[in-house]
Wavefront OBJ file of the C-alpha trace (Angstrom):
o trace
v -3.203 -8.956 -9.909
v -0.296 -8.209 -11.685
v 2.990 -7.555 -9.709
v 4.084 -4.712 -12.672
v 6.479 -2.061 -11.595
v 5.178 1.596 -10.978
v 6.947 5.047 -12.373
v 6.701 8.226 -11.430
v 6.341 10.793 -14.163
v 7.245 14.112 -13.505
v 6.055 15.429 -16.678
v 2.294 15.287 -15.164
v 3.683 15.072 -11.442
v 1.776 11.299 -11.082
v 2.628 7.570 -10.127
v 1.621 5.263 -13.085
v 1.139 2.025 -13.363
v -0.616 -0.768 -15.089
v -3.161 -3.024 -13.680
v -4.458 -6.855 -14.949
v -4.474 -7.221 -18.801
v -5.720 -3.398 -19.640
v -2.774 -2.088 -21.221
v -3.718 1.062 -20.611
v -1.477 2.874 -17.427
v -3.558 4.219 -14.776
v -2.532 7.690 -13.394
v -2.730 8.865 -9.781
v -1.842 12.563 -9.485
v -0.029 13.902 -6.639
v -3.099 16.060 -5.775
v -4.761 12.983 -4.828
v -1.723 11.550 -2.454
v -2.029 14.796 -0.823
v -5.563 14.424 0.373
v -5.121 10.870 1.396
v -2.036 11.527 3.124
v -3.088 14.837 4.781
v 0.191 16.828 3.469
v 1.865 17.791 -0.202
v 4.230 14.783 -0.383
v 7.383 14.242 -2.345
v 7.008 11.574 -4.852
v 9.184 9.378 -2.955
v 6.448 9.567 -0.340
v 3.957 9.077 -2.533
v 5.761 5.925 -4.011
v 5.862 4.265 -1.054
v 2.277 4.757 0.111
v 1.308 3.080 -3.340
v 3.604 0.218 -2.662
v 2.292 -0.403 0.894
v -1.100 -0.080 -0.449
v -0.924 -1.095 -3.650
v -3.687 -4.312 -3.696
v -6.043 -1.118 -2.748
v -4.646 1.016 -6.170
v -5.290 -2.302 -7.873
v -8.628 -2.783 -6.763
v -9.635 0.866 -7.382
v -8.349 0.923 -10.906
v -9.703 -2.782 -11.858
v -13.389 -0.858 -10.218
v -12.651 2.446 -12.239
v -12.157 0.787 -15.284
v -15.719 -1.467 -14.853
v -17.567 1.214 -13.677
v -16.338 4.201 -16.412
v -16.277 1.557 -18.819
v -12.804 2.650 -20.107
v -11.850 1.397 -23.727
v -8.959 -1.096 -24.180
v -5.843 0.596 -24.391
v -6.569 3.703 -22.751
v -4.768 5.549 -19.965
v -6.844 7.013 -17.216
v -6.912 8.350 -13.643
v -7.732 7.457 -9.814
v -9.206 10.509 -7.921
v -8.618 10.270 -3.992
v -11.971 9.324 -3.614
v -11.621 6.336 -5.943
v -9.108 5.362 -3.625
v -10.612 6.028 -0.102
v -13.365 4.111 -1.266
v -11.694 0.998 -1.998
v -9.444 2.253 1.382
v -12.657 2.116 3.288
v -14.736 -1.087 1.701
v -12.762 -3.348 -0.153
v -14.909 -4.806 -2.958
v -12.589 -8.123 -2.913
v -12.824 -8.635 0.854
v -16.734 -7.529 1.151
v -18.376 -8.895 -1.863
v -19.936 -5.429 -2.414
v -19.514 -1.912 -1.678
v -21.460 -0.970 1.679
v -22.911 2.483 2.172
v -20.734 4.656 4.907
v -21.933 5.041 8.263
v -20.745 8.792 8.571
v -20.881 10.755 5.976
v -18.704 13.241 7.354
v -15.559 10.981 7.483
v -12.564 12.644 5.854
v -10.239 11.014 3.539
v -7.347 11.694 5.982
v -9.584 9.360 8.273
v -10.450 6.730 5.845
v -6.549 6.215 4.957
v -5.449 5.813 9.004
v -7.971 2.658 8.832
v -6.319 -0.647 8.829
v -6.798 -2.745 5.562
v -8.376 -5.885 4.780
v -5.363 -8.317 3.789
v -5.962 -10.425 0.925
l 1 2 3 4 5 6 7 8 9 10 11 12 13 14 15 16 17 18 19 20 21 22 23 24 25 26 27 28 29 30 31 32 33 34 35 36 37 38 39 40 41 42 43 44 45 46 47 48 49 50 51 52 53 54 55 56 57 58 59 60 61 62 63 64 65 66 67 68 69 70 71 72 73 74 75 76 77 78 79 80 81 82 83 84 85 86 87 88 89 90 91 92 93 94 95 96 97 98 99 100 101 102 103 104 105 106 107 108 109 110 111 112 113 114 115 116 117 118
């Protein structure tokens, strides 16, 4: 996956950035840091979790954009649940998605997992 720098844009308080050959930027509002995170972060905060995660943010947008079937060219979003999902069973490293073992895991927990290196 492509290595392309991220930006913050304060305009619609979100990270962007652009994933494989969609040209398309993929927005991840603050909102959604939050919840993963457990607190409102600063976007400096929220910068860094995407580039200490960002193979995950890849995944989920390369997932969102299969599964909502997203035309060429357009920008679009990741919720926090896009993300925990991807946090929780990486497509890449398991094949397939599995089906959660307790349903009443919050996303605060899913992010505190440790991730499946590539």
């Amino acid at each position: 996956m492509s290595e392309r720098a991220s930006e913050w844009r304060s305009d619609v308080d979100a990270l962007t950035f652009e994933v494989g050959s969609h040209t398309g930027r993929c927005f991840v509002q603050r909102g959604a840091f939050g919840t993963l995170l457990g607190h409102d972060p600063v976007p400096a905060e929220c910068a860094q979790y995407f580039e200490e995660h960002r193979a995950v943010f890849e995944r989920a947008a390369q997932e969102k954009l299969l599964r909502a079937k997203i035309a060429a060219g357009a920008n679009y979003h990741l919720t926090s649940r896009d993300i925990a999902r991807e946090l929780t069973y990486p497509a890449v490293a398991l094949g397939a998605h599995q089906h959660a073992t307790d349903p009443t895991e919050s996303l605060l927990d899913l992010s505190q997992r440790p991730l499946v290196r590539e």
